[in-house]
N, C-alpha and C positions, 0 to 999 in steps of 0.2 A: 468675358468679351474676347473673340477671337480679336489678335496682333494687326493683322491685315487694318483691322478695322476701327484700332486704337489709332494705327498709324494716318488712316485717311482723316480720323476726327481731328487728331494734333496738327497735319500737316495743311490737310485739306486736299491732297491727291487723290487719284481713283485707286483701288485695291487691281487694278489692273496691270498699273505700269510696267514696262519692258522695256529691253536693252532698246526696241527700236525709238520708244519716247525720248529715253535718255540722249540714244543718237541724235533724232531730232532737233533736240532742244541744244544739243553742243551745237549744231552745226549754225544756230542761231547767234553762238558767241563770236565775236569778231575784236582782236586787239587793236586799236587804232594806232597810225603811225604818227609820232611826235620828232619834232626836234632831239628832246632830251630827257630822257625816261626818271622821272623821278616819283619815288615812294614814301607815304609817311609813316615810321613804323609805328607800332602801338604804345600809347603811354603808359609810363612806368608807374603812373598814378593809380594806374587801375590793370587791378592782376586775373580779375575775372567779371564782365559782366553777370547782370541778372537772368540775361538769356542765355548765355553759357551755362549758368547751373542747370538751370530748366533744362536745356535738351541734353546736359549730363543726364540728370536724374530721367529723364525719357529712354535714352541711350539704356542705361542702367535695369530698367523697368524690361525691356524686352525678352531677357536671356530666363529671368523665372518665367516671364509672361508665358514664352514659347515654351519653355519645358512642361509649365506645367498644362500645355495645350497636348502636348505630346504626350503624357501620360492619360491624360482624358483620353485623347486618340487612339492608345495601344490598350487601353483597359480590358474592352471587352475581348480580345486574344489573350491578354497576359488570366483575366481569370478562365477562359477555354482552355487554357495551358493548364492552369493548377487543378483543372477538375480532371484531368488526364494524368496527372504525376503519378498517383499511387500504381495505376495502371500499367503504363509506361515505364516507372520503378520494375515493378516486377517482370517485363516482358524483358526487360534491359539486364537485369539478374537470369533470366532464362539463356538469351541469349550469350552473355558472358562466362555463363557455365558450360553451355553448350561448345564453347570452343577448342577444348581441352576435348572431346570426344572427338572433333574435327580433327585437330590435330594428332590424336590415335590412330584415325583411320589413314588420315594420311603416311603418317610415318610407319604404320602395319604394308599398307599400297607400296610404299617406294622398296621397303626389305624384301617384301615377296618378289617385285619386279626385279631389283636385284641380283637376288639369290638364284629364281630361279628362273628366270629368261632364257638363260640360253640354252636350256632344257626343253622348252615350250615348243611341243610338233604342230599343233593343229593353230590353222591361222585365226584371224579377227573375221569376223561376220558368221563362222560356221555355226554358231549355234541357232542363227535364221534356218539354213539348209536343213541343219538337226529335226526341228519342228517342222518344218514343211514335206519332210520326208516321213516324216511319223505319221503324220496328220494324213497322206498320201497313201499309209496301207492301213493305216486306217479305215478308211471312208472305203477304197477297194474292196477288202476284206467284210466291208457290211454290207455290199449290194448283194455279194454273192450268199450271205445265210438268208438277208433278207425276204431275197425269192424264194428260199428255200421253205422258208416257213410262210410262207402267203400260198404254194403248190403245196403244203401239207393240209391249210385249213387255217391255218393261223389270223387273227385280225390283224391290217396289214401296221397299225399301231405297234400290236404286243411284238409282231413279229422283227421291226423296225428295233426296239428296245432291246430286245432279244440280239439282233444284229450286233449291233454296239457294243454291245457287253462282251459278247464273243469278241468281235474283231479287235480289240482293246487288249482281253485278254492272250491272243496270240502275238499283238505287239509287244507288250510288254513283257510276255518269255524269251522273246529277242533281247530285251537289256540287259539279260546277264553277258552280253559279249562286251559290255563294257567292264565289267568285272576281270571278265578271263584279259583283256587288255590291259587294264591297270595291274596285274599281275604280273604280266610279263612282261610292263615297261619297268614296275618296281626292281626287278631281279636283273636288269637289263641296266639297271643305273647303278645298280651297286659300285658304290667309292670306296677306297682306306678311308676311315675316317679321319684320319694327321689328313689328307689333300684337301679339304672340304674349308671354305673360307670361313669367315667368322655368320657371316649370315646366311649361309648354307648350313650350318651346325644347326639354325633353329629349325630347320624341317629334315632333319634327320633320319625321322623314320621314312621321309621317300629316298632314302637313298642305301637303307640297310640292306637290300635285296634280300629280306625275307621277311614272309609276311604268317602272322599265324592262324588266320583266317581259312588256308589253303582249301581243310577238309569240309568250312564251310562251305564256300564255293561249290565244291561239287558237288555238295548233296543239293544247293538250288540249282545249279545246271542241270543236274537230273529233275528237279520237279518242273522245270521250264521245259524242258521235253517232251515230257510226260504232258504237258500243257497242249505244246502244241500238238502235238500227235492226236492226243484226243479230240483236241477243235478239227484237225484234218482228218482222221476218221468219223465222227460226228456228220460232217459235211458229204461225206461220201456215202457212208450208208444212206443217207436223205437221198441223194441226186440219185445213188441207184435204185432204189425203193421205186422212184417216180418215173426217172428217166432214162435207168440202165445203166450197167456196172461204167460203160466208158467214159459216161457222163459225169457218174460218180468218182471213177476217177480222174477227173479233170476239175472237175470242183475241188475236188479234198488235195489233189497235188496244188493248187492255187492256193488252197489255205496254209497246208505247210510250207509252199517257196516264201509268205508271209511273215509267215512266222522266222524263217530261217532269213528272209531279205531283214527285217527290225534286228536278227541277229547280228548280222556283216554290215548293218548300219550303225550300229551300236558298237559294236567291234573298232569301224574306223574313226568313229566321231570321238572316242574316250580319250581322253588326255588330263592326265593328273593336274600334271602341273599346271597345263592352261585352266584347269577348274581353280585351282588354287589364286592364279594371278586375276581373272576375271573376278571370283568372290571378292577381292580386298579392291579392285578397281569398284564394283557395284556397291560395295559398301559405302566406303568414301566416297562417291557420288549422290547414294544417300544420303549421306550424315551432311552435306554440302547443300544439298536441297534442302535440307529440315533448318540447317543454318539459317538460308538465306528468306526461308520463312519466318522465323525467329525473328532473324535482323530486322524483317521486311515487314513486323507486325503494325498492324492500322494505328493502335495507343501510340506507337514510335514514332510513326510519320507523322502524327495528325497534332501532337506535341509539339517536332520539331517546326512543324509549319507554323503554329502557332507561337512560337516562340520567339521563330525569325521572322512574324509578319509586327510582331511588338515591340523588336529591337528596330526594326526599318523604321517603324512610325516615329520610334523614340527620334534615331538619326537625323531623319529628314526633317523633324520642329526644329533639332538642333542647329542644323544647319540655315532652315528657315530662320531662326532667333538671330543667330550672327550676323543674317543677310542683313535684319529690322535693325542690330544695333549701326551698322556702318551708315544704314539709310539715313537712319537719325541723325548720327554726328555728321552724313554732307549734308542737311537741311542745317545745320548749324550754323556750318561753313556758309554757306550757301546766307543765311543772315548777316555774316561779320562782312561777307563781301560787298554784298549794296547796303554796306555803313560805313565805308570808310572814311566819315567824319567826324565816327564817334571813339569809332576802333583802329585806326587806321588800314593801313593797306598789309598788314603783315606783322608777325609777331617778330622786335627787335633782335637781329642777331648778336650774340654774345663773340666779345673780341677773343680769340687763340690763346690758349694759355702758354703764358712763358713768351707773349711778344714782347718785343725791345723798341721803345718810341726811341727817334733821333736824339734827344737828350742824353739819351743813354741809361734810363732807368726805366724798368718796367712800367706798361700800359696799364 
């Protein structure tokens, strides 16, 4: 039986009642004025009426009543909670593991920033510019095969494909200038190694100035050459074929300024260190994101929610139950008052300990 409705049977109230009844009904009380205020306390004959136990044991009756309303009430959350634990166990184990990789990447992030910062040429945002400028002789470099092979005969699809592949490949024999640039900032940075701080020592080989790569390098410089030259001669026998050497040559010098512009873009975008510092920033940004997916898995949330909608339910009967026992003990009250013939007006006060009656021996 829900409380509410124990207490309206026992008392005979509505399950409604509110501060403003109670206001109400005080403002109903009026102390009359007398001559001479006089009270009868309660007799000493009798240490508890039969209503006094009653509405103890009513009193009494509330605080299980309520609780166990309260567990009624939080049940179906508390068992949606337990069907999610093994779940939840494990996404909780994922994510607690995962923290220790978080905190690798961060503490790899803060050394390299460090270390090497104040080495760092090329600023924040350039690798937007980097791609945009790729992408830019790119797409240039395909108009011009494109037509070249749609005035041979070509289907303007194959010839499109065709396009691409070429002007791709003239870009990208331009990226060995970033090679030839990280080699001359390596050799350019060369330290004693005694001056090199403690977390400068872990990236030591950028700072050895020498590299033993050297003779690779140039044998891909020469095949990136060879790359473009051919795409710009390719281009030029076509255009002059069709439309004559000048033509052909203006096409095929376009394809190699191409090739040679992806060079001197590549050339100035390369920077070691800022590769360095950006990788361990992207990282830990990563690892940060997979975190807070982790953290942020549905078995964890939908757990906690459940968890804390079964402790609220728990609380507030509780709190409900308290409200029911005091209610009961003023209905008590609220009887010994209009009896004060049977009970008197008040329970007798006990004299001071250690008082001194005039006689001079203790009260």
């Amino acid at each position: 039986m829900n409380p509410l409705t124990k207490i309206a049977q026992v008392t005979g109230l509505a399950t409604t009642d509110s501060v403003i009844e109670h206001t109400m009904a005080a403002e109903q009380i009026s102390l009359q004025r007398v001559d001479e205020a006089a009270a009868v306390p309660r007799p000493e004959s009798v240490s508890k009426t039969w209503v006094e136990n009653e509405y103890d044991q009513l009193e009494a009756e509330q605080g299980p009543l309520w609780a166990a309303a309260g567990i009624e009430a939080s049940r179906p959350a508390e068992l949606a909670a337990a069907g999610l634990m093994r779940a939840a166990e494990g996404a909780d184990h994922l994510a607690a593991g995962h923290e220790q990789v978080v905190d690798a990447a961060r503490d790899r992030y803060l050394t390299t920033t460090e270390a090497l910062s104040p080495f760092r040429r090329r600023a924040h945002g350039g690798k937007a510019l980097h791609v945009c400028a790729k992408g830019a002789l790119v797409l240039g470099d395909a108009v011009g095969v494109t037509l070249l092979g749609i005035n041979i005969g070509d289907y303007p699809v194959l010839a499109g494909l065709m396009s691409i592949s070429a002007a791709t490949a003239a870009v990208i024999s331009g990226l060995i200038g970033s090679e030839i640039r990280v080699l001359r900032d390596t050799r350019r940075r060369q330290f004693d190694i005694g001056l090199l701080t403690d977390t400068q020592k872990r990236f030591m080989h950028l700072f050895s100035g020498t590299d033993k790569g050297a003779k690779v390098i140039k044998a891909v410089v020469g095949v990136s050459t060879a790359a473009g030259l051919l795409i710009a001669s390719a281009i030029f026998a076509g255009r002059a074929e069709l439309e004559g050497a000048m033509t052909g040559l203006i096409y095929g010098g376009i394809a190699a300024a191409v090739a040679a512009g992806s060079f001197l873009e590549s050339y100035a975008y390369a920077d070691e260190i800022a590769d360095q510092i950006d990788n361990a920033e992207h990282a830990y940004e990563k690892e940060l994101a997979r975190h807070q997916r982790l953290a942020g898995a549905g078995t964890l949330r939908d757990q906690a929610k459940r968890l804390a909608e079964a402790e609220s339910i728990v609380r507030e009967h509780d709190q409900r139950g308290e409200a029911a026992m005091k209610r009961i003990r003023s209905l008590m009250y609220g009887i010994l008052r209009r009896s004060p013939g049977v009970v008197g007006h008040g329970a007798a006060s006990e004299p001071p300990i250690g008082r001194i009656n005039r006689a001079g021996g203790p009260q």
